[in-house]
Phi, psi and omega in degrees: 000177177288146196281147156313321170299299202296268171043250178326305148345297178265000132305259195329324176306307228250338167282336170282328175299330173296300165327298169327303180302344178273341160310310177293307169346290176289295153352287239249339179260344190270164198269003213245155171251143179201096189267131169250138173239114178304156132030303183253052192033011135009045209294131175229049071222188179168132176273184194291328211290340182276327162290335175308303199291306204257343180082011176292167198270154167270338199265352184259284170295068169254191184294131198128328200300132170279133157350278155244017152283007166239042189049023165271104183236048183264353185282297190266039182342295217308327182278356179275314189242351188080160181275011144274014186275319164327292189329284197333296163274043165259306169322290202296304149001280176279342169107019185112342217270340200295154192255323195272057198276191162275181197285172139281141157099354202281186168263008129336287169317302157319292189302296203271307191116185169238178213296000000 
């Protein structure tokens, strides 16, 4: 007969497979566009609807793709605009009212520059 382990196995397996599909299911059905990115900007994943939203080719922009080596640099707003420019309209917005700005001085500010 079949070993027990191997069993358990081809269960875990076979329960991850269901699963993987139902995520991609759901990826591929929400209206929102959404792309994951590893560390090294990376996509490891991204649905139909984000290519849609950006206006990317599907046969150019699949999973794998680096980011901003193909000119997607939206991953990194922050270094394009600084890290105050989020504040500046989160301010213009609320009338001045917003609690969630970034600190002065974080480390945001450092990294990105400011606005």
């Amino acid at each position: 007969g079949v070993a027990p382990g191997k069993i358990a196995v081809g269960l875990r397996e076979s329960e991850l497979a269901e699963k993987t599909a139902i995520l991609e299911t759901a990826l591929e059905n929400i209206d929102q566009g959404i792309t994951m990115v590893d560390a090294n900007l990376r996509a490891i994943a991204l649905n139909r609807r984000f290519l849609e939203l950006l206006d990317l080719p599907a046969d150019r922009f699949t999973v794998g793709f680096e980011l901003e080596e193909d000119g997607y640099t939206a991953t990194r707003h922050q270094r394009e605009v600084g890290a105050g420019y989020f504040d500046l309209v989160a301010q213009a917005v609320s009338g001045g009212e917003s609690s969630t700005l970034a600190l002065r001085g974080s480390t945001e500010e450092a990294q990105f520059g400011k606005a």
